[in-house]
C-alpha positions in Angstrom: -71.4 -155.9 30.6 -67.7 -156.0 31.0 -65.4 -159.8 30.9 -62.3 -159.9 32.7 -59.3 -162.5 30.8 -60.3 -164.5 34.1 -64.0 -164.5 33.5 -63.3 -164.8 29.7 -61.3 -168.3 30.9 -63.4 -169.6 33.4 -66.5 -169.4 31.2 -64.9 -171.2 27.9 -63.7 -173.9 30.1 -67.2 -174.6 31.9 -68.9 -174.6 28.3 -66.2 -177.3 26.5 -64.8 -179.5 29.8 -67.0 -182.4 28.7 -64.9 -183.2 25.5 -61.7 -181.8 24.2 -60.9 -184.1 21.1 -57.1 -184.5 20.2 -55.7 -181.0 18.8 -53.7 -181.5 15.2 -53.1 -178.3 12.9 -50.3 -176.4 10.9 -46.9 -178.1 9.7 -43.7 -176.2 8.8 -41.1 -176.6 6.5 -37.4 -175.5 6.3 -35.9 -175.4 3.3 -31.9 -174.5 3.7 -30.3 -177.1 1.2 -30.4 -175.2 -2.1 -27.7 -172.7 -2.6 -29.0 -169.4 -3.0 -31.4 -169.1 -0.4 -32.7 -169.8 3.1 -36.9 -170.4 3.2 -39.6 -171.5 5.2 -43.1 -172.3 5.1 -46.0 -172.8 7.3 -50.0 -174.1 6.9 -52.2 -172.7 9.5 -55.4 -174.7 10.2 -58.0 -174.7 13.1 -61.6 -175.3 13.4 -62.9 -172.0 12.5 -61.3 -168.7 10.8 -59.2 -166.6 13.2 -59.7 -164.0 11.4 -55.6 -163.8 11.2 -54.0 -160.3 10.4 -50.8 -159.5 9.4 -48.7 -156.5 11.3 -45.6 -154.3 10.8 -44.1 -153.9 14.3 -41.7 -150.9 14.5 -38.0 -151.1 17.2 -39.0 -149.4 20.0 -42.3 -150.8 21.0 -42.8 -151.9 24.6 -43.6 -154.9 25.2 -44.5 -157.4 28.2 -45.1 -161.3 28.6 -49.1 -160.8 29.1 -48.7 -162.8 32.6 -50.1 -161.3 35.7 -47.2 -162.6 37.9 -43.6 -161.5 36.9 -44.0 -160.5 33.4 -40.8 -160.2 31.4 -41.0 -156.8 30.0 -39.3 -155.6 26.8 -38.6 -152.6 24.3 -38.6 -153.9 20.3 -35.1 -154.1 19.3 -35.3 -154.8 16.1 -38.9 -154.5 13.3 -41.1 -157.3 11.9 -44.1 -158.9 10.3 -46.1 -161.1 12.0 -49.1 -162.8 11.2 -51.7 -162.8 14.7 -55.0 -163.9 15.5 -55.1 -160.9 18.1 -58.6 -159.8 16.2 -60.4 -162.7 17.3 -58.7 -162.6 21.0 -59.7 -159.0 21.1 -63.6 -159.8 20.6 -63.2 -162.6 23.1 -62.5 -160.0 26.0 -59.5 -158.9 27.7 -56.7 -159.0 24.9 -55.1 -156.7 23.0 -53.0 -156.5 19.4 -49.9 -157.7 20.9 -51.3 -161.4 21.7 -51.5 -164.0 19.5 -48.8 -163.9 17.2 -48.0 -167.3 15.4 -45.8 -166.7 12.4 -43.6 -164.2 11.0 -40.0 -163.0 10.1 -37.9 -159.9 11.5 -35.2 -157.5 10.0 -32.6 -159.8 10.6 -33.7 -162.5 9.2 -35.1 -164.8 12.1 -38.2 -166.2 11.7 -40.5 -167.9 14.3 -43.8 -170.4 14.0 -46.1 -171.4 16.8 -47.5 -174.4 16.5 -50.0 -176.6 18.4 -48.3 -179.8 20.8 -51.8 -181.3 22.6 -50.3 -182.1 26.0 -47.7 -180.4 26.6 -46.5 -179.6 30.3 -44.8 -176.7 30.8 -41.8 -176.4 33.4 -42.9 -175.5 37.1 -39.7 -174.8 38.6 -38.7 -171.7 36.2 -42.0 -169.8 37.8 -39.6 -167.9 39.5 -38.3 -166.3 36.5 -39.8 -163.7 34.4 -42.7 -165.0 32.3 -43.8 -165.2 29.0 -47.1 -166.0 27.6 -47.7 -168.8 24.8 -49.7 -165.8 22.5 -46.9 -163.5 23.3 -43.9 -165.6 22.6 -43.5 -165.2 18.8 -43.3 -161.1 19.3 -40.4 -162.2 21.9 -38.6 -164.0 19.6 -38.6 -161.7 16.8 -38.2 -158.3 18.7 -35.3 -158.9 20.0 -32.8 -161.4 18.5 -31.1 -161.5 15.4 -30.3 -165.5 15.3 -31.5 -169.1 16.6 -28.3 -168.9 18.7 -29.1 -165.9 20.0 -32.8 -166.3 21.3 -31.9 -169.7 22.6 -29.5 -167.9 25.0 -32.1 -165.8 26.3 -34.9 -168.6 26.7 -32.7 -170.1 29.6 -33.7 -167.0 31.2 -37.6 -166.7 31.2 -40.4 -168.8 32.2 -43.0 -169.5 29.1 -46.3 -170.4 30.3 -49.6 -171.3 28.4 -52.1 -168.5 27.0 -55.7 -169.3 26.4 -57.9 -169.8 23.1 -61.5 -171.5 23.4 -60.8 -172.3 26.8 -58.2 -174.5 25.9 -54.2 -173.6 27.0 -52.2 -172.5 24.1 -49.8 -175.5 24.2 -47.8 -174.2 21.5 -44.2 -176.2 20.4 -42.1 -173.7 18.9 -40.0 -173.3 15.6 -37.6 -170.9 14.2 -35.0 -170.4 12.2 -32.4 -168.3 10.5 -30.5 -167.1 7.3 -27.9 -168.7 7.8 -30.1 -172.0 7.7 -29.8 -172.9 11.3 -32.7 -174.2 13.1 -34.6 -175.3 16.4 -37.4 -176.8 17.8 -38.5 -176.4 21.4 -41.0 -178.3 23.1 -42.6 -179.2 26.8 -43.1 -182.5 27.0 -43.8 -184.2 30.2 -42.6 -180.8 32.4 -39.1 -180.8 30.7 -38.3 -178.3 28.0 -36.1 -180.2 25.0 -34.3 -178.2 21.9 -33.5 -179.5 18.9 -30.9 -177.7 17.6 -29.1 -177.8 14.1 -30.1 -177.0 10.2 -31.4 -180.7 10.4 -34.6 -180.3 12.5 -36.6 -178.8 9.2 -40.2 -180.6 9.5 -42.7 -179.6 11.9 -46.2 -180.3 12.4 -47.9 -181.5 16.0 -48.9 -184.5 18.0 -46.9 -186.9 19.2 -43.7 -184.8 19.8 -41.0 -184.4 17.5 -38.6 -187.3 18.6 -42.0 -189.5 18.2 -42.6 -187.9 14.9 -38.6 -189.1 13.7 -39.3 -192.4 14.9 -42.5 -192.7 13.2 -40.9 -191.7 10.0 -38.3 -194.4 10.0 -41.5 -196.8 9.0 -42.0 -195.2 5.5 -40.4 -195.6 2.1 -36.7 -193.3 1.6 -36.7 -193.4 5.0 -35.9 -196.9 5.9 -39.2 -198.5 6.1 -41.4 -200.8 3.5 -45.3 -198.4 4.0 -45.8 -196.5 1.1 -46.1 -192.2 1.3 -49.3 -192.0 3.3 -52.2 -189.2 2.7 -54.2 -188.9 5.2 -54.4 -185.0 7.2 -53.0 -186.2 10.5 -49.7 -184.5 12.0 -47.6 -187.8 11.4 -48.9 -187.9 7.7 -48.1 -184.5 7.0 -44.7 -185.0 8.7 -44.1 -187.4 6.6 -45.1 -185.8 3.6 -43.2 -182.9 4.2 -39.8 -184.7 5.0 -40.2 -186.7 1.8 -41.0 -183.9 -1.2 -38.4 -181.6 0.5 -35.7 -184.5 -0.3 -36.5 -184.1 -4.3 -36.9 -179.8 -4.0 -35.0 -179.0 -7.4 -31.8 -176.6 -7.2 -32.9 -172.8 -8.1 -31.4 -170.1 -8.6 -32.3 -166.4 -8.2 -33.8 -165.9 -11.7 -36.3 -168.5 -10.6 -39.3 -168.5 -8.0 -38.2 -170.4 -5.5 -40.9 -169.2 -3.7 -43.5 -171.6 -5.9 -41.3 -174.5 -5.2 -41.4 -174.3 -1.5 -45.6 -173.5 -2.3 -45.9 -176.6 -3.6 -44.6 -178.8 -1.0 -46.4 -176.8 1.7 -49.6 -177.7 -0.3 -48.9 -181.6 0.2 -49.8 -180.6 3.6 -52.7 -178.5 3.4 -56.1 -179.9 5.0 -58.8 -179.9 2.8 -62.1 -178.5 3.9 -64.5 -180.9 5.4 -61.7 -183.8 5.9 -61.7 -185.6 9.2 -59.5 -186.9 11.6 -60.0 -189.5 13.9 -62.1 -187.2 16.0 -64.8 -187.0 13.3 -63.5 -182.8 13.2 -62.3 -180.7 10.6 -59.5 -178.2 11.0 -58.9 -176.6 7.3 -56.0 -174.6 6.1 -56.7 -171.2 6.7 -53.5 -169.5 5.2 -50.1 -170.4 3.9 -46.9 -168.5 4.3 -43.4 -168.3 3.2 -40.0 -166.9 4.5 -37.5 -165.7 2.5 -34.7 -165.3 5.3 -32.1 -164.4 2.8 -33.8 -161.4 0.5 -36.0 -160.6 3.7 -39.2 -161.3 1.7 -42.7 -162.3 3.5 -45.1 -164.1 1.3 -48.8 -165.1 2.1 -52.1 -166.7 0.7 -54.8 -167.2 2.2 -57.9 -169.5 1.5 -60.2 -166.5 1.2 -58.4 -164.8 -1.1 -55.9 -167.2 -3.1 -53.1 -164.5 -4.4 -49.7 -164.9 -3.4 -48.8 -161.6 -2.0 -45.7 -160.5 -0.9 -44.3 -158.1 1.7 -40.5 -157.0 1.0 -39.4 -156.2 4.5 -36.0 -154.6 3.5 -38.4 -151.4 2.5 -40.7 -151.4 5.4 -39.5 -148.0 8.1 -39.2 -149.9 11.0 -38.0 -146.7 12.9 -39.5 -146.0 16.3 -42.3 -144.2 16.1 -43.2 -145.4 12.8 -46.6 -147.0 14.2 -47.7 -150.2 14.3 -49.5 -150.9 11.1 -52.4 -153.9 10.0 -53.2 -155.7 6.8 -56.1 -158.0 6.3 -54.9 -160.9 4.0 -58.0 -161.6 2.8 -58.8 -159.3 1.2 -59.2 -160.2 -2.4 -58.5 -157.2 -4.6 -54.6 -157.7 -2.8 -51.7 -158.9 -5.2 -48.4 -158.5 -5.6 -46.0 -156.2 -3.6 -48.6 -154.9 -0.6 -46.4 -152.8 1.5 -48.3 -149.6 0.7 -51.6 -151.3 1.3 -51.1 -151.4 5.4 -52.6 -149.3 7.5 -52.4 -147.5 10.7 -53.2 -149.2 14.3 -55.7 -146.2 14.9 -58.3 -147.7 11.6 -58.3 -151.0 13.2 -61.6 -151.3 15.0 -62.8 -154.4 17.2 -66.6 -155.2 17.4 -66.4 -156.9 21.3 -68.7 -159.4 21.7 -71.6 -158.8 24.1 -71.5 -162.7 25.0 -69.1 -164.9 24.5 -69.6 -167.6 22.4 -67.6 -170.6 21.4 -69.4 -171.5 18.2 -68.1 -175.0 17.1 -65.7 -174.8 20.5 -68.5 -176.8 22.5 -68.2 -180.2 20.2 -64.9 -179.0 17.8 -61.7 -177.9 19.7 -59.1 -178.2 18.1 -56.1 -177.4 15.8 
């Protein structure tokens, strides 16, 4: 038997309608103060493995916004890596490679993280415009601009609308950034899309929104307040912890790993296995990456497999034509440079499930 992305959608949202606890997962972290370099990090956690891949996407690949009505449609402008959950979308039903991208870096140096924002209410009145879908919006970002400035520009002209995962709407709040440190954070809150733009917006993680999240910090010590640095695994916790052991990141230089310093802040926001929220769920960290936006290096361990490997993106042949290549990160005989250890779309193969099934999704969604 054969699911339709409808049917797919319908069905997940029959099975988990009766309770959708609140969604928390991932954080981010810029880290453009130190004088030789511009990095970033990211945790990604959710209730389950994703089975995340990581891709090489050549210039020259079409592209469209996976919307039925008025896609925006694009050809690749410029290469990247991205890290995608499209495997797991793919045995769901109706999706294909090119959904589901959530982190990753291009050519140029631009890098873009999707992150979870419970709530959020996308703009109706841009439905006119060419649209964009939540799992697709990462590849847009990174395909075709070379700077925050840039993609910013072009967002006033497109329409991004929510994907679906587990029957829930990929309310994603988005961050990316640049090597020359600059930065932005865009968000849907209450039908209104807000930027935050400027090397200052560095911290990310998800519910309340970010201006919520600033306000919230005000209460802690360094920051103003008299509460001590808290530790629980919620997202104003992590944003807390985040904005506070990036103040005291030591200066490095390039003889250094600078790489191991950003590491272990990002750790400070990892969620352990098995630790709750207020729901009662658990959403682990799956996998961690880093950015280097200045020496165009990719770097990436996962929980399954806890080596740090690295993908050098200044030797990757992003020409058209090239093919789009796959690497599964957890894989645990993987260390080092990995470039050499992709391989080609065509040995990628989906198992589609007969059924589909939510697993945990029925008492657990969330991020």
């Amino acid at each position: 038997m054969k699911y339709n992305r409808s049917t797919i959608i319908l069905t997940l949202i029959t099975v988990i309608s009766l309770s959708i606890p609140t969604v928390e997962a991932c954080s981010r972290l810029l880290w453009n103060i130190n004088d030789t370099r511009v990095m970033s990090g990211r945790t990604f956690d959710w209730y389950h493995s994703l089975g995340s891949l990581i891709y090489i996407n050549p210039r020259g690949t079409k592209m469209d916004g996976g919307e039925k009505k008025n896609p925006y449609s694009w050809t690749s402008k410029y290469g990247s890596v991205t890290t995608a959950i499209s495997t797991y979308l793919m045995q769901q039903g109706d999706f294909s490679w090119e959904d589901g991208a959530t982190d990753g870096i291009n050519e140029k140096g631009l890098a873009a993280h999707a992150l979870y924002l419970q709530g959020s209410v996308f703009v109706h009145d841009e439905k006119d415009l060419p649209a964009i879908n939540t799992l697709r919006w990462v590849r847009y970002i990174l395909d075709n601009f070379a700077s925050v400035d840039e993609a910013l520009a072009a967002m006033q002209h497109i329409h991004i609308a929510p994907g679906i995962l587990d029957g829930n709407p990929m309310s994603f709040h988005m961050a990316m950034e640049d090597s020359s440190g600059d930065s932005a954070i865009i968000e849907f809150v209450n039908g209104i899309k807000t930027i935050k733009h400027g090397a200052q917006y560095t911290v990310l993680t998800n519910n309340p929104p970010y201006t919520e999240q600033v306000e919230n910090l005000k209460n802690y010590e360094t920051f103003g307040g008299n509460k001590p640095l808290p530790g629980n695994v919620s997202s104003e916790d992590r944003f807390v912890r985040l904005s506070y052991y990036s103040k005291f990141l030591p200066e490095t230089n390039f003889s250094t790993f600078p790489q191991s310093h950003l590491l272990s802040v990002m750790r400070t926001a990892a969620s352990p296995f098995g630790a709750p929220y207020t729901s009662g769920a658990s959403y682990p960290t799956w996998w961690i990456s880093l950015s280097d936006l200045t020496n165009l290096q990719y770097f990436f361990t996962a929980v399954e497999a806890p080596n740090l490997i690295q993908i050098d993106v200044t030797t990757i042949d992003f020409e058209k034509g090239s093919g789009i290549r796959w690497l599964d990160p957890r894989n645990q005989k993987l260390f080092g440079i990995v470039n050499t250890d992709f391989k080609p779309l065509s040995e990628l193969k989906i198992q589609r499930q007969d059924s589909i099934s939510t697993k945990r999704g029925a008492q657990n969604v969330a991020n």
